[in-house]
N, CA, C and O atoms as CSV, one atom per row, in Angstrom:
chain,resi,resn,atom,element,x,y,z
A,1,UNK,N,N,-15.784,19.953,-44.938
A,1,UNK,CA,C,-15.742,21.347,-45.366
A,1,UNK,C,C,-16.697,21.607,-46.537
A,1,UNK,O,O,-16.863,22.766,-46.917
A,2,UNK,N,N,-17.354,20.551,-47.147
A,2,UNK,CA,C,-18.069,20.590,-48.166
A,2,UNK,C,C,-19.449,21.570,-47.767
A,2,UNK,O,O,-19.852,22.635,-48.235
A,3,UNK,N,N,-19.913,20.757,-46.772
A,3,UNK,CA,C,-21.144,21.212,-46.522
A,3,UNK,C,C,-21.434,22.520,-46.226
A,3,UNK,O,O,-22.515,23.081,-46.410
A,4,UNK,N,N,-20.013,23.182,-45.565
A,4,UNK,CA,C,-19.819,24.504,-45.147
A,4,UNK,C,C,-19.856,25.544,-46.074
A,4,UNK,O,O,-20.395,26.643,-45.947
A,5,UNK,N,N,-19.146,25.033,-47.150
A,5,UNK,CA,C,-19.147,25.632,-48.362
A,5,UNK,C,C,-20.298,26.210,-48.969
A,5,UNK,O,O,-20.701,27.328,-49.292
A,6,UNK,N,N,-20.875,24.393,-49.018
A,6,UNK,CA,C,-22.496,24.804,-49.821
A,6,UNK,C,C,-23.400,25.895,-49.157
A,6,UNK,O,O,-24.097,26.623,-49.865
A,7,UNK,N,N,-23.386,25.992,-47.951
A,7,UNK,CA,C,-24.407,26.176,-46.831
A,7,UNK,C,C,-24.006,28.159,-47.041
A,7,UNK,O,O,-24.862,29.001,-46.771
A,8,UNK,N,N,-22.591,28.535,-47.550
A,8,UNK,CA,C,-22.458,29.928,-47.428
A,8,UNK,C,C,-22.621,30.003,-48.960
A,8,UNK,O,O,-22.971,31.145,-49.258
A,9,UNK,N,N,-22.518,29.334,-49.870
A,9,UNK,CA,C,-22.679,29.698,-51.066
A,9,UNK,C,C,-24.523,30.232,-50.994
A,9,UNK,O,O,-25.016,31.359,-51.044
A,10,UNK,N,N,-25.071,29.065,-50.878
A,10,UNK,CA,C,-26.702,28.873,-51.022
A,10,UNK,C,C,-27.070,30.469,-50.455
A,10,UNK,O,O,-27.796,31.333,-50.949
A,11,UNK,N,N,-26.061,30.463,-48.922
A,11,UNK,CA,C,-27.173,32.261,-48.540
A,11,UNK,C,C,-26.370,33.093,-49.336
A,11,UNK,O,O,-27.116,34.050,-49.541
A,12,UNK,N,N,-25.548,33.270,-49.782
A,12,UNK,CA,C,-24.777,34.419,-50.536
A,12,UNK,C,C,-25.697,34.112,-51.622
A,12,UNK,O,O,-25.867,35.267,-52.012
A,13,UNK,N,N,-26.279,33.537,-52.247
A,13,UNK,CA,C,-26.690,33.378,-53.464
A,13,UNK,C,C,-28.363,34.005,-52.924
A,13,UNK,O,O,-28.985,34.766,-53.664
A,14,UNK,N,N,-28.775,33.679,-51.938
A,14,UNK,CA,C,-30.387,33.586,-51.157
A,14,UNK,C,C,-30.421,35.893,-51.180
A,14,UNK,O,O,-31.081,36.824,-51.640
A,15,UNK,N,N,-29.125,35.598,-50.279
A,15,UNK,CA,C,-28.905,37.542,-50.337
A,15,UNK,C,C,-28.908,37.939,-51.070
A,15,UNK,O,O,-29.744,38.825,-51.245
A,16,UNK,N,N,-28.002,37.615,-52.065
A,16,UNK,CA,C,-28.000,38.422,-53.653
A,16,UNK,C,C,-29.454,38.654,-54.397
A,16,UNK,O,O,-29.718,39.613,-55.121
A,17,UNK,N,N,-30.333,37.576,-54.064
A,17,UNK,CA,C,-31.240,37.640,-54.648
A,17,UNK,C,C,-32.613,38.719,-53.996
A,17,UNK,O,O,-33.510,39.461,-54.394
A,18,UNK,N,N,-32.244,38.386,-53.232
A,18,UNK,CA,C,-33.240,39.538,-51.938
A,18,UNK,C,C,-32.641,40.851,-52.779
A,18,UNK,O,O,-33.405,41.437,-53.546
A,19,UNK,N,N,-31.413,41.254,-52.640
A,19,UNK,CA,C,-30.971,42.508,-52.679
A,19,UNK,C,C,-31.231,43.002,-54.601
A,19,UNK,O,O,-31.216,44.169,-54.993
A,20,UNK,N,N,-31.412,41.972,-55.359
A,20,UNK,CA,C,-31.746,42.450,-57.063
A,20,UNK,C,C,-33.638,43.032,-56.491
A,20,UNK,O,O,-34.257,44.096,-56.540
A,21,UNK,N,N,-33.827,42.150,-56.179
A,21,UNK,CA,C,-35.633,42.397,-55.986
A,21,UNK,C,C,-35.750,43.737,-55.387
A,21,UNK,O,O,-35.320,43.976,-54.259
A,22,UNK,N,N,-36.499,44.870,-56.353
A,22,UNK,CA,C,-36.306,46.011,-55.684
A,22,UNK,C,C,-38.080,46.213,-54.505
A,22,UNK,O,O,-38.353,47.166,-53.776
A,23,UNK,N,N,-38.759,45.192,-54.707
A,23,UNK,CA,C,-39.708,45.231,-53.963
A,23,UNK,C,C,-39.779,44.072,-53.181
A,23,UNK,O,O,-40.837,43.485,-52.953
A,24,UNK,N,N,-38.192,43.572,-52.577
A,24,UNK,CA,C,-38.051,42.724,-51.240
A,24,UNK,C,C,-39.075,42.968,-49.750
A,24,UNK,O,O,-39.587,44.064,-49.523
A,25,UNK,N,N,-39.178,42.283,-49.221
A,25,UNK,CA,C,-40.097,42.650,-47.709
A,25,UNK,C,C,-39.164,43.281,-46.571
A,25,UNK,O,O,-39.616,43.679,-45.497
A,26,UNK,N,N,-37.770,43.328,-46.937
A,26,UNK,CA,C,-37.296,43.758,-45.833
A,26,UNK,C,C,-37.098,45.284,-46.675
A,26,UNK,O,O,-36.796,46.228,-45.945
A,27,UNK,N,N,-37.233,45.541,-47.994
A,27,UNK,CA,C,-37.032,47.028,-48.225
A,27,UNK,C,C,-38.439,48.010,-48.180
A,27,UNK,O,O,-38.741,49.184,-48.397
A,28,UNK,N,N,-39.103,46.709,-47.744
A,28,UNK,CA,C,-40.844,47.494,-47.914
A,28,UNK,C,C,-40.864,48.122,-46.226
A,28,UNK,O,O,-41.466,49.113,-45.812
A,29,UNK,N,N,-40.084,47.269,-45.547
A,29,UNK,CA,C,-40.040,47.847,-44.535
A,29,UNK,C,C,-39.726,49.332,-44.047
A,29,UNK,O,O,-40.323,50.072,-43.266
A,30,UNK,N,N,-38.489,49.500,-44.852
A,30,UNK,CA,C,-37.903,50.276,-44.682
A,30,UNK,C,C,-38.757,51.531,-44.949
A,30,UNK,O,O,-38.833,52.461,-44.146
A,31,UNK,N,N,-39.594,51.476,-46.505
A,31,UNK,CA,C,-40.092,52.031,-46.915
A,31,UNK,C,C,-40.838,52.906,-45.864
A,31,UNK,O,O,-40.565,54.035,-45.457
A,32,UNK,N,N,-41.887,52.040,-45.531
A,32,UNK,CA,C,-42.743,52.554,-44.154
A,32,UNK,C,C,-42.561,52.625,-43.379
A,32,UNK,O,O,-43.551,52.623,-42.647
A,33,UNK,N,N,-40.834,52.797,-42.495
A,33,UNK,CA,C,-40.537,53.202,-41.628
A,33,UNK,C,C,-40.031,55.000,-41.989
A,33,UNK,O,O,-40.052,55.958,-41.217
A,34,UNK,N,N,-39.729,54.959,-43.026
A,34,UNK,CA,C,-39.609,56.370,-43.836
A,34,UNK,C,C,-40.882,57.519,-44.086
A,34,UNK,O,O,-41.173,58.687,-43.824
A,35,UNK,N,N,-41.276,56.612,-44.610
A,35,UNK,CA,C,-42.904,57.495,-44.973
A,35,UNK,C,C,-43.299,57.878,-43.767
A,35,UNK,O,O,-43.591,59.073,-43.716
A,36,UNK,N,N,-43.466,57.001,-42.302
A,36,UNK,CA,C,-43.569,56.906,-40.971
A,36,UNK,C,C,-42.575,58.057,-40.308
A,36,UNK,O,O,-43.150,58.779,-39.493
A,37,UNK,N,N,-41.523,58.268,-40.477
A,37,UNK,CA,C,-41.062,59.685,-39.834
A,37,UNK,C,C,-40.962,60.751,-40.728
A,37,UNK,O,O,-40.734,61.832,-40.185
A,38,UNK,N,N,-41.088,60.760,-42.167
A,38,UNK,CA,C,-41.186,62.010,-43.196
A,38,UNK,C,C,-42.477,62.730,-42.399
A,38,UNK,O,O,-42.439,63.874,-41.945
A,39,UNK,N,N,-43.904,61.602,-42.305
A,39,UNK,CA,C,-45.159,62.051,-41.655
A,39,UNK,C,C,-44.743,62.765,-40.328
A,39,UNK,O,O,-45.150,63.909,-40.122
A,40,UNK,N,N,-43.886,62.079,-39.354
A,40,UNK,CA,C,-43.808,63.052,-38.164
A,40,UNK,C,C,-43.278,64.235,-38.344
A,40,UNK,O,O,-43.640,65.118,-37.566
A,41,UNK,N,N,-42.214,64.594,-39.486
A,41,UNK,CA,C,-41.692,65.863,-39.320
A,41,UNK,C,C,-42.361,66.650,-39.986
A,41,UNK,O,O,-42.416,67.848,-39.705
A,42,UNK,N,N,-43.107,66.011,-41.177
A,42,UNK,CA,C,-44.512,66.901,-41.952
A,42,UNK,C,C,-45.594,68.081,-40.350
A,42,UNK,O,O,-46.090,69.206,-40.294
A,43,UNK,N,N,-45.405,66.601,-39.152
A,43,UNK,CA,C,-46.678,67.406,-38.685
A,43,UNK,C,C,-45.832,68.211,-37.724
A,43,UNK,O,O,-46.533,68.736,-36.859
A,44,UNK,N,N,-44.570,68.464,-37.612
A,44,UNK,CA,C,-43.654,68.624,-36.379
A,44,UNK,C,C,-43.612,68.315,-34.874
A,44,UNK,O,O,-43.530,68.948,-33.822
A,45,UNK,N,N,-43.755,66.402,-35.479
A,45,UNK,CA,C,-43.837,66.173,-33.941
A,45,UNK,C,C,-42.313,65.399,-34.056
A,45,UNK,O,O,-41.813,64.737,-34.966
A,46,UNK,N,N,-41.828,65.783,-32.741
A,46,UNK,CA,C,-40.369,65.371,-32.423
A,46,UNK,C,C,-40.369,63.787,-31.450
A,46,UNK,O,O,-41.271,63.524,-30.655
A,47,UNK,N,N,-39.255,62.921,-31.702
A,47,UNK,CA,C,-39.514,61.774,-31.211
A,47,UNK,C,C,-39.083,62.060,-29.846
A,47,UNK,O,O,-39.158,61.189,-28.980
């Protein structure tokens, strides 16, 4: 059970750290998936 332990501590600790970083790669994503439909409704094109 040890190893199990370590193995959910390490990503709870791996996540936490992703989620302080406010310029993570998975929120940059997000970013430009935003900017990416703000632009479609700027030009009023519908998906």
């Amino acid at each position: 059970m040890e190893t199990f332990d370590m193995i959910i501590k390490s990503s709870t600790e791996f996540d936490n750290n992703l989620n302080l970083d406010e310029n993570n790669r998975y929120l940059s994503w997000e970013n430009c998936y935003s900017d990416f439909i703000t632009g479609l409704k700027l030009l009023h094109f519908e998906l």
